[in-house]
C-alpha positions, 0 to 999 in steps of 0.5 A: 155657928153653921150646922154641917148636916147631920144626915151626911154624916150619916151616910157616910158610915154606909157608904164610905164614899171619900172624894179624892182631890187632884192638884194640877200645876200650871205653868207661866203662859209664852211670852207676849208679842211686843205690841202686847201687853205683858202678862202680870205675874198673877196670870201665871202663878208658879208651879211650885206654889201648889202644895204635895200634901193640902193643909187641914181645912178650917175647922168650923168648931164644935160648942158655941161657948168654945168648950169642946173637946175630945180625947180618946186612946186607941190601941192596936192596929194603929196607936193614937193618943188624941186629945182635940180641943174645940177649935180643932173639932167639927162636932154634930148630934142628935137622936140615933135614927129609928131606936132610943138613944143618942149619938155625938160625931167628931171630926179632926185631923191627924199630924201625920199628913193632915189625915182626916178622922171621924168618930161617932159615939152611939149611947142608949139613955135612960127613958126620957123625962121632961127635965129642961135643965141638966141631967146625968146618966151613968153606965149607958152601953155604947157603940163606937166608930172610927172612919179614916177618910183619907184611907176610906177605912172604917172600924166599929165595935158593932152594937152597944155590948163592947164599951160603956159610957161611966157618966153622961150629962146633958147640959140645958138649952142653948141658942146657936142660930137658929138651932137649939142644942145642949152640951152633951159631956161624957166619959166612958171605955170599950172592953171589945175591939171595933173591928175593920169592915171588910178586914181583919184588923181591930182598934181597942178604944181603951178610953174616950172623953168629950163634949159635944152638941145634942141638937134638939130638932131631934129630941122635942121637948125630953132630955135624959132621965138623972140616973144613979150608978 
C-alpha cells in the first residue's frame, strides 16, 4: 500500500495552496477530404462526455488489514455527520515535528460535489517506553484541524487545550511494504471551536473516532507508555 508523503501533508496546513482544475471540451475535427481517410470516432470524443463536477478520485485506503475508519460530529458553521470506512480514506501519521507527540491525518470526500476534506489529529503521549506490543493511554489534550480543499478553508482549535482524546491504543508493528507502522485507534472530543484562519466562523468538533496509521520511521524503537485514567 503506497505512503502519500507525509511532509506534503504538512505543508499544506501552512500554506493552504489548492490547484484548481480546468476541463476543456473538445470538438469533432472537420470532415475529411474524400481521398482521406475517415476520421475514427476515438479521435474526436464528444464534448458532452467531460463531467460539470469530477468524480472523487480513488482512494489509496487507510490500515493494510482494511479496518480503518473515521467518524466524527462537527457542529456550527456547517453540520456534518462523517462516518468514512477504510476504503473511503487516504490516512497518514507519525511523530508531531519538533515536540512529543503524535498526529494521524485523514482525507475523504464529502457527497455534496465531491468535496475534499481533511482532518489531522494532534495528540501529546505519555513519555515513551519500549513497549513493542500494544499500549493505551487515556486523557491525551489534542488538537484538531479541518481543511476543505475545495474551498482552501481552513479551521483548528489551536493548541491542545480545546479537546481531548478519552483513550488512545497503539496497536504492535505491522508490515506495509516497505514500512512499519501500527494502529493507532482513538476516541475523544473537543470542548472549544476550531476557529476559521482569516475569519470568524467556528466548528465544534463535539465527537470524533478513528483508526489510523502511526508509521515508525518516526518514532524509532518507543511506543506509548500504557496509562491509567
Amino acid at each position: 500500500m503506497p505512503r502519500p508523503p507525509f511532509d506534503a501533508l504538512l505543508r499544506s496546513l501552512l500554506c493552504l495552496v489548492i490547484a484548481a482544475g480546468v476541463s476543456c471540451a473538445r470538438t469533432a475535427p472537420p470532415p475529411a477530404p474524400a481521398a482521406s481517410p475517415a476520421p475514427t470516432a476515438a479521435s474526436a470524443p464528444p464534448a458532452a462526455s467531460v463531467p460539470a463536477v469530477a468524480s472523487a478520485p480513488a482512494s489509496q485506503g487507510c490500515l493494510p488489514s482494511r479496518d480503518g475508519y473515521l467518524r466524527v460530529r462537527v457542529r456550527g458553521a456547517r453540520d456534518l455527520d462523517i462516518d468514512w470506512p477504510d476504503a473511503q480514506l487516504q490516512c497518514d501519521g507519525g511523530a508531531r515535528p519538533a515536540q512529543r507527540g503524535l498526529r494521524v491525518t485523514f482525507l475523504g470526500h464529502l457527497r455534496e460535489h465531491a468535496e475534499p476534506l481533511r482532518f489531522v489529529f494532534g495528540f501529546a503521549v505519555a513519555e515513551p517506553g519500549k513497549n513493542r506490543g500494544s499500549s493505551t493511554a487515556h486523557n491525551l489534550p489534542a488538537n484538531v484541524t479541518l481543511i476543505f480543499e475545495g474551498h482552501e478553508t481552513l479551521y483548528s482549535t489551536s493548541g491542545d487545550g480545546r479537546c481531548t482524546i478519552d483513550a488512545l491504543t497503539l496497536g504492535p508493528r505491522i508490515a506495509s511494504g516497505r514500512a512499519t507502522l501500527r494502529r493507532a485507534s482513538a476516541r475523544g472530543f473537543c470542548t472549544g471551536v476550531a476557529t476559521r484562519v482569516g475569519g470568524s466562523e467556528g466548528l465544534l468538533v463535539s465527537r470524533f473516532d478513528f483508526a489510523g496509521p502511526v508509521f515508525d520511521e518516526d518514532l524509532t524503537d518507543d511506543t506509548l507508555h500504557a496509562s491509567t485514567p
